[in-house]
SEPAVO-401450 format. One line per field, with one value per residue (C-alpha): residue number from 1; residue in three letters; y, x, z. Coordinates in steps of 0.05 Angstrom, whole numbers. Each point is the difference from the previous one (the first is absolute). Last residue first. Example, Ala and Ser with C-alpha at 12.3 -4.5 7.8 and 13.67 -1.06 7.14 Angstrom:
resi = 2,1
resn = SER,ALA
py = -21,-69
px = 273,-27
pz = 143,13
END
This chain:
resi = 484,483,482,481,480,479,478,477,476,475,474,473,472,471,470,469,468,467,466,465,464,463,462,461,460,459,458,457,456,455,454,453,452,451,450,449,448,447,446,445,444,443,442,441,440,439,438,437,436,435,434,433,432,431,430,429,428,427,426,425,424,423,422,421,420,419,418,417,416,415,414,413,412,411,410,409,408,407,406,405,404,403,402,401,400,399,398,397,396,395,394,393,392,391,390,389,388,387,386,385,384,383,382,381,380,379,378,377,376,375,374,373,372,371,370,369,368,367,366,365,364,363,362,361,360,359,358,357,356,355,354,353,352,351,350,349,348,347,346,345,344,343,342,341,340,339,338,337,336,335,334,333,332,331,330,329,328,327,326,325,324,323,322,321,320,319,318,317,316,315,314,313,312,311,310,309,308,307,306,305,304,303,302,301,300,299,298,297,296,295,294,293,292,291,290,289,288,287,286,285,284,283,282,281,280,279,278,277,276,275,274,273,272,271,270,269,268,267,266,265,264,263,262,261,260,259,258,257,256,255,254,253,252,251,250,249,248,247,246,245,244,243,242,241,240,239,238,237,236,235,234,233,232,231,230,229,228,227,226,225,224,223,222,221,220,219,218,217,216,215,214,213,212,211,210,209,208,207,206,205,204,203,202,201,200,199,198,197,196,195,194,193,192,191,190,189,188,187,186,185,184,183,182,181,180,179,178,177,176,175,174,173,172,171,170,169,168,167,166,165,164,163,162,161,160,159,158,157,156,155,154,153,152,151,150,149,148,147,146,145,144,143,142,141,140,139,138,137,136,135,134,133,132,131,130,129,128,127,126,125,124,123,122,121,120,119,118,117,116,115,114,113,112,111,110,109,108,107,106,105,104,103,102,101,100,99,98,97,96,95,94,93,92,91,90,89,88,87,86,85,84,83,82,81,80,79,78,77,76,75,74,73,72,71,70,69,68,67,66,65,64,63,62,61,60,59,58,57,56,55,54,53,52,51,50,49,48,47,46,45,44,43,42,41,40,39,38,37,36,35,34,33,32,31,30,29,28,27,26,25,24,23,22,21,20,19,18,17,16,15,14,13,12,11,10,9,8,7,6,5,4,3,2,1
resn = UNK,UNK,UNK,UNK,UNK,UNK,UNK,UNK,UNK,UNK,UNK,UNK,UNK,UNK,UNK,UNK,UNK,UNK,UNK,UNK,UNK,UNK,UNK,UNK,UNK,UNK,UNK,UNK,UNK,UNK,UNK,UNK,UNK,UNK,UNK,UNK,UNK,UNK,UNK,UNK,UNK,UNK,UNK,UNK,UNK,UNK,UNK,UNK,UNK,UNK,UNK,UNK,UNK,UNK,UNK,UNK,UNK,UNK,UNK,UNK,UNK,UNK,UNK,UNK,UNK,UNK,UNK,UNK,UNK,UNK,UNK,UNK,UNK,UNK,UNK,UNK,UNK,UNK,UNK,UNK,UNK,UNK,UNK,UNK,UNK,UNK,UNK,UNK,UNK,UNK,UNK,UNK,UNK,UNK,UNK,UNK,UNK,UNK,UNK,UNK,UNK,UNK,UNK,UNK,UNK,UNK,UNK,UNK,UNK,UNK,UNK,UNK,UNK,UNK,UNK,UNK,UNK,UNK,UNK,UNK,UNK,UNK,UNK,UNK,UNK,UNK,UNK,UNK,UNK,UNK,UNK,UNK,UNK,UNK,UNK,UNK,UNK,UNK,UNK,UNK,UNK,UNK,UNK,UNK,UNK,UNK,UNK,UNK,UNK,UNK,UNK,UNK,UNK,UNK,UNK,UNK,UNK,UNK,UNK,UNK,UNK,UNK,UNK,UNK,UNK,UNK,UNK,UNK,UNK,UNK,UNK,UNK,UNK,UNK,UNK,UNK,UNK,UNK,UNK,UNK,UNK,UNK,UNK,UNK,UNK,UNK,UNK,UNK,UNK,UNK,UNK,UNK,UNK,UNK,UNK,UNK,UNK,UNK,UNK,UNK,UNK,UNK,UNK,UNK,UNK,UNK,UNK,UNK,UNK,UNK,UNK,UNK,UNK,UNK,UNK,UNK,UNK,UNK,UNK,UNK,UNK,UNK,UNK,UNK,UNK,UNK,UNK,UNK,UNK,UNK,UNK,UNK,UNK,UNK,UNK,UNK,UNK,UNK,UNK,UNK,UNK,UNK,UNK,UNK,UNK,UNK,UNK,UNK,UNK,UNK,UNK,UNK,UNK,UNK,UNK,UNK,UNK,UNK,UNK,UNK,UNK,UNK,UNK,UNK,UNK,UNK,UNK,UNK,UNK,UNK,UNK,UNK,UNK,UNK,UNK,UNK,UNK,UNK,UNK,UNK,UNK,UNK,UNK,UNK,UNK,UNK,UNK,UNK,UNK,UNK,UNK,UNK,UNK,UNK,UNK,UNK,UNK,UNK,UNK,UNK,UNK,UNK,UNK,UNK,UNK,UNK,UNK,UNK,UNK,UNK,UNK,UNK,UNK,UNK,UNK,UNK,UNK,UNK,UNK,UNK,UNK,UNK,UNK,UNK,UNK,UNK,UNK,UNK,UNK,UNK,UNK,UNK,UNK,UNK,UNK,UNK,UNK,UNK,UNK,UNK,UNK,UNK,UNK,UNK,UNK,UNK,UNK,UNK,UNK,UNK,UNK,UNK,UNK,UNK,UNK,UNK,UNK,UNK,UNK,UNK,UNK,UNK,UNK,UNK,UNK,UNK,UNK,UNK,UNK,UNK,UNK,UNK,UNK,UNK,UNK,UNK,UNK,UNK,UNK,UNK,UNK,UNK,UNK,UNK,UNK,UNK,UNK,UNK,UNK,UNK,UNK,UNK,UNK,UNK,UNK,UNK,UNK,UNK,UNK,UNK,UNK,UNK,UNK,UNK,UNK,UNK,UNK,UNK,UNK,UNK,UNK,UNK,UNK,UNK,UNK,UNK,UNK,UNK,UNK,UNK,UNK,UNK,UNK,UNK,UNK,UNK,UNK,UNK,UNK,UNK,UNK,UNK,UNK,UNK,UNK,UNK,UNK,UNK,UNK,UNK,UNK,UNK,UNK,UNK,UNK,UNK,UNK,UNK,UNK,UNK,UNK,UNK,UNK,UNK,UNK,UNK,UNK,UNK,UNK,UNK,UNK,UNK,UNK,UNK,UNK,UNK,UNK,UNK,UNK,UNK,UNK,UNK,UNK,UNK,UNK,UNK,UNK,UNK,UNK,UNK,UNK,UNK,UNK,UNK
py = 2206,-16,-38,-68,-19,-12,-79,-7,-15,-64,-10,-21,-60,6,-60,-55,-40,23,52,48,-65,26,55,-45,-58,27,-10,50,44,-4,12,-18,-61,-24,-11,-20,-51,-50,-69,-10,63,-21,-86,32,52,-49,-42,25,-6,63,11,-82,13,64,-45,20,73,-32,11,-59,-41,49,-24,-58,-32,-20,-44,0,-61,34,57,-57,-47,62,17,-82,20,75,-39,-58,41,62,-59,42,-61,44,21,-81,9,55,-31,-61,29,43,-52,-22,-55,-81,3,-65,38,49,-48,-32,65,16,-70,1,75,-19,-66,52,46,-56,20,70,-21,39,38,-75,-31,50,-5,-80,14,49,-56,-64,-3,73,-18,-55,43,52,72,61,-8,-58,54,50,-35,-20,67,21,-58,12,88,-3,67,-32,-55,43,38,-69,-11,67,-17,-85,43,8,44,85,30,66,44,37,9,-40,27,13,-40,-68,15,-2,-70,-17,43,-36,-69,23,33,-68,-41,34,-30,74,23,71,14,-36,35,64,-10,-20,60,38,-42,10,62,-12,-60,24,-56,-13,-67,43,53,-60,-36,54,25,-68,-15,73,-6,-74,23,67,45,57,3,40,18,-62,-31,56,-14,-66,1,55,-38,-55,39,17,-61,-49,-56,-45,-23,68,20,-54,27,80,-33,-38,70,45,-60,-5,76,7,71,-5,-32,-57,5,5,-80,-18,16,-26,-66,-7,11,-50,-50,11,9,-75,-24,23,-30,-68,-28,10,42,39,76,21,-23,24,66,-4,-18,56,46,-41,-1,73,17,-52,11,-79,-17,-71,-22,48,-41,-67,38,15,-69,-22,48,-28,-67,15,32,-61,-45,48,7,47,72,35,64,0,-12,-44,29,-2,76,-4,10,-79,-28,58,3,-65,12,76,-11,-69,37,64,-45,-30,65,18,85,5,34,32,71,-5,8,62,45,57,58,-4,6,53,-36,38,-63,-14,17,-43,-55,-25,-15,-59,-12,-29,-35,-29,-37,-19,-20,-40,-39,4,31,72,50,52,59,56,60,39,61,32,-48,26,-30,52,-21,-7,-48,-17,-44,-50,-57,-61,-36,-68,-32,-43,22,79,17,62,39,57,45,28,71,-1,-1,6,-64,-18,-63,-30,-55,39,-39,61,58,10,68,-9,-12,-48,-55,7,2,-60,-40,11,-16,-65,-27,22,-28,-75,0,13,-67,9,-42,22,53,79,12,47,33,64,25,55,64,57,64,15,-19,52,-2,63,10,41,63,5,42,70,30,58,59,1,72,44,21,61,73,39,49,50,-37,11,81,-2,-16,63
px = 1389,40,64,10,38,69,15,52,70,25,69,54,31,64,30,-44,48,66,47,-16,47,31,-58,-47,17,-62,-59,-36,-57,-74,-44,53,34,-73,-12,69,-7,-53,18,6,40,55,6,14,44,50,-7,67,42,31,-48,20,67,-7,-21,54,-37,-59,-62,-16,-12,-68,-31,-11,-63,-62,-40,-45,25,28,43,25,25,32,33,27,28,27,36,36,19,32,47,33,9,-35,-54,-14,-12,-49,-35,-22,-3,-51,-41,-6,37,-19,-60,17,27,33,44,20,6,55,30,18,25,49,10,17,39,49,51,0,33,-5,-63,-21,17,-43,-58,5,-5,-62,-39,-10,50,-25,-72,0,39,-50,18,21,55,36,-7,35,57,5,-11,58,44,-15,21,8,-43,-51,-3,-3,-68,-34,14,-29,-58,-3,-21,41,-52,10,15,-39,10,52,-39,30,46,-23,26,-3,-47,-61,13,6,-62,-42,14,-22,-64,-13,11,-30,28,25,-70,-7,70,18,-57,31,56,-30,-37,69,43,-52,19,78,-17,-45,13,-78,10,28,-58,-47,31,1,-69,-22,28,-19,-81,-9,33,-55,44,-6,-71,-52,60,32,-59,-5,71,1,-61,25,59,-29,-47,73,27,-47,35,-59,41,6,-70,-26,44,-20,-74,25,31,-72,-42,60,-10,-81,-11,-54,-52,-60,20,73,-10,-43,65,48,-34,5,65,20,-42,28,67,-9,-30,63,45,-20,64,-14,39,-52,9,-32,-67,7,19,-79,-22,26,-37,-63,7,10,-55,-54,-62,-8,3,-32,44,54,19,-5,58,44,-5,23,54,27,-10,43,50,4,17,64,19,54,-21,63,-34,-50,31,26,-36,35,-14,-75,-35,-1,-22,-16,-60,-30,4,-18,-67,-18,-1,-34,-52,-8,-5,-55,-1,43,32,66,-14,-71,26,34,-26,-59,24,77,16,62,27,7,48,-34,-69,13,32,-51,-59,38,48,-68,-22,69,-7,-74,16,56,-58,-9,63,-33,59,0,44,53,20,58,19,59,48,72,32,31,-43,-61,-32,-74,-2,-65,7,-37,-37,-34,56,17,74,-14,-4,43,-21,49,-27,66,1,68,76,34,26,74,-29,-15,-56,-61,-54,-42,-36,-72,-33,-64,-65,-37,15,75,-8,-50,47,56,-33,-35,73,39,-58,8,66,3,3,28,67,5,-49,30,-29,26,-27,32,-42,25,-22,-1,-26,-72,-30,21,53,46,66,37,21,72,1,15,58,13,54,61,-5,57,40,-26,44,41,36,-47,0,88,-17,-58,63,11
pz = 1352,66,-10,29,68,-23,20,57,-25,20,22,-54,-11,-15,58,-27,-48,37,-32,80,26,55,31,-41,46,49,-46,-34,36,18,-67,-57,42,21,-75,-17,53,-42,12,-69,-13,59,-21,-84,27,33,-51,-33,57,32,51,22,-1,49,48,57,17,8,-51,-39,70,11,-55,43,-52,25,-34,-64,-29,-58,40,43,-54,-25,62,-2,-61,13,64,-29,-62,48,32,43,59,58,-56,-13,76,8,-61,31,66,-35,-31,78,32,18,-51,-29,-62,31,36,-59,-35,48,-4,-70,7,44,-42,-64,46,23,-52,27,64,65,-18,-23,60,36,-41,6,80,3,-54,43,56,20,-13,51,54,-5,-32,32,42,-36,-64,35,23,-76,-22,48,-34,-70,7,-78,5,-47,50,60,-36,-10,76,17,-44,23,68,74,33,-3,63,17,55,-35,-59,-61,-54,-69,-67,9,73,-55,-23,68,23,-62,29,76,-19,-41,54,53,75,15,-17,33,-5,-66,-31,31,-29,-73,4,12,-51,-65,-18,1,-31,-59,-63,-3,23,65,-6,8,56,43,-21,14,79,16,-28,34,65,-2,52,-26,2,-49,-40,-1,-30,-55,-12,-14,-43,-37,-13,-30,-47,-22,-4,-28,-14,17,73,18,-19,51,47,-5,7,67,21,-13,40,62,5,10,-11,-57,44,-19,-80,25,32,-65,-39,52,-7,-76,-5,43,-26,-70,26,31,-68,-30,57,-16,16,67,64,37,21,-62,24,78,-35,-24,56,42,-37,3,67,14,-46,49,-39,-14,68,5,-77,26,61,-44,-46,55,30,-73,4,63,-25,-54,43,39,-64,-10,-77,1,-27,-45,-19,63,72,36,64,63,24,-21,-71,-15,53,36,-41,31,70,-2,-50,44,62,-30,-26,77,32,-45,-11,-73,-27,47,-29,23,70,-15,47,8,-48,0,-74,2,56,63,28,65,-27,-54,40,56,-33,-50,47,40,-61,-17,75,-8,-74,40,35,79,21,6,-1,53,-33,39,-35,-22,-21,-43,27,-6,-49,-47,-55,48,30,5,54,6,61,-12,44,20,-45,59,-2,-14,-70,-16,-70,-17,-56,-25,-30,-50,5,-59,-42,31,30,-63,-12,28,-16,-56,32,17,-6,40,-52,50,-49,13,75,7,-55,45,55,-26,-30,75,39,-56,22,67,26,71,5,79,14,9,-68,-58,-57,-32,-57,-46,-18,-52,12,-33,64,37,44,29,4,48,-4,38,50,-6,15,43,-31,60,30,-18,55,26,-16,58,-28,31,60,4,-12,62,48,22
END
């Protein structure tokens, strides 16, 4: 009697199964970044993290930019853990949701750090399924004397390392001299060492002189015969990019830059002057992420750190990064009336010396427009005996809007042959110096309308689309000729 109620009787739906998740997988066309770390009290890891990086980058993996924001997506990390004697490292390839994808233990001879780089050398192809794994990557590192590779390391990090100065605004350091001097002995016994060559050239445009023309010269020189002995060396193609910076020469320039940031992304000479370029060039929203991770690699950098305040005028900074108290920020509290922040600024930034000397008059004179012709008085004073830079000069007769001040002391540039900070014509306070009538005469000579026309006008033409510059038009490719 009851077969009625079981034909009434239906299942309950089953609940549908779900699949897990696909993971990702790594090949060597994904990008990756390198994690080092060390369980040794104040291990010196720079030079492994510089050898690494150029290992991995050479060896044709997909290496990505510092990382300078931590909302950037998650990508494959190759963890590198040195146990306290350095005797091993620990490989973990880890993945974007980090879980480690594998992971391998690696003896590390102590003996020489070629020995060390050599065995990292064997070990990470295979680990990593690169693309160009047959054998290793020994040759990668350039060199097989323990001793050259000594002197390469010690010497380049002088100026390509984490406390560099950098190369658009070099100080003039005695041991950095020597350092290149050492670098140039090394080459003179290992003449078909790229690497050094490469670095040796940088090493030239890392030194503070007056003679900077025969330093370009030198510069330019070496990273030629370094890409005659192998086209992929980084530091060669950025040194070239510098050398046409300094002639004026944007868009061979750029090129340069690129090509060097290309082959590794984390070329310090090739960040530090595409920054700087594409702010002379009027490009700050461009400019701000190289000059980021300039700032990142190099937080010591002068020039990387002079273009990122100019840059930061107009774009906000990463969240990890915090830009250094600079004359620019001060410049730009000046402008803004704000006289008492750029005066906090300007004790933060400048020596104690150079604040009584030419920092304090500014300030008075901000304060007081009386006092602008002894402001300006001791300004040149202190350009004069080579106390500030041609572009402190000008920064600060820009702080007191005197447009004459600074399109004379340009010109003075411009004829000399020196650099000129293009890049102070383009904040959003110095529309009084766009508006003056040299203005055009200090952009033509330097020669922007050329890059302008290939690569893009500057930013102010969304405000000021009137200004001399702004209606250029991009190049049209030549026609190929007609068949007859």
């Amino acid at each position: 009697m009851s077969w009625p109620l079981l034909r009434s009787y239906s299942p309950e739906p089953t609940e549908p199964e779900i699949s897990p998740p696909v993971r990702e997988e790594f090949h060597a066309s994904k990008p990756l970044r390198l994690e080092l770390n060390s369980t040794a009290a104040n291990a010196d890891l720079a030079w492994l993290r510089y050898e690494l990086n150029h290992l991995l980058a050479r060896g044709k993996m997909r290496m990505t930019s510092v990382s300078i924001d931590p909302t950037e997506p998650k990508v494959f990390t190759l963890r590198v853990s040195m146990n306290e004697d350095g005797q091993q490292a620990t490989l973990a390839l880890v993945a974007p949701d980090d879980i480690v994808d594998r992971q391998i233990a690696l003896p590390l001879p102590t003996e020489s750090r070629l020995a060390t780089m050599s065995a990292f050398a064997a070990a990470l192809p295979s680990f990593l399924n690169a693309a160009h794994a047959t054998g290793d990557w020994k040759s990668l590192l350039g060199t097989e004397n323990p001793k050259a590779y000594d002197t390469f390391i010690n010497t380049t990090l002088e100026w390509s390392g984490p406390v560099s100065s950098g190369f658009t605004q070099p100080a003039v350091e005695p041991r950095r001299a020597r350092s290149v001097e050492r670098l140039e002995s090394l080459i003179r016994d290992h003449p078909r060492f790229a690497r050094a060559w490469g670095s040796l050239a940088t090493g030239y445009l890392s030194l503070g002189s007056e003679d900077e023309t025969s330093l370009s010269q030198l510069a330019e020189s070496s990273a030629e015969h370094a890409l005659t002995l192998d086209e992929g060396i980084a530091d060669a193609h950025a040194a070239l990019g510098l050398v046409h910076l300094r002639r004026n020469e944007w868009v061979a320039a750029r090129e340069r830059l690129q090509r060097a940031l290309t082959l590794d992304a984390q070329t310090a000479a090739a960040l530090e002057g595409l920054a700087c370029l594409l702010v002379d060039a009027g490009r700050y929203k461009e400019a701000a992420p190289f000059g980021a991770q300039a700032v990142a690699l190099q937080p010591q950098n002068n020039g990387a750190n002079e273009c990122f305040a100019y840059a930061l005028t107009t774009t906000e900074a990463p969240p990890t990064i915090q830009a250094v108290p600079s004359t620019v920020q001060a410049l730009e509290a000046l402008l803004a009336g704000e006289n008492q922040a750029a005066r906090e600024i300007l004790r933060a930034s400048v020596s104690s010396q150079d604040f009584s000397r030419w920092a304090d008059p500014l300030l008075h004179a901000a304060e007081n427009r009386r006092r602008i012709p002894q402001a300006l008085q001791a300004v040149t004073l202190a350009a004069s005996e080579q106390q500030i830079d041609p572009a402190t000069e000008i920064l600060c007769g820009a702080a007191l809007k005197q447009p004459d001040f600074v399109f004379n002391r340009m010109s003075r540039l411009q004829r000399q042959g020196g650099r000129l900070p293009l890049r102070v014509l383009w904040m959003p306070q110095t529309g009084f110096l766009r508006q003056h009538s040299r203005f055009e005469e200090i952009v033509s000579g330097a020669g922007l309308p050329a890059f302008w026309q290939e690569r893009g006008t500057p930013d102010v033409c969304a405000a000021e689309p009137g200004l001399y510059g702004c209606k250029l038009r991009p190049a049209v490719p030549a026609q190929p000729a007609e068949r007859r």
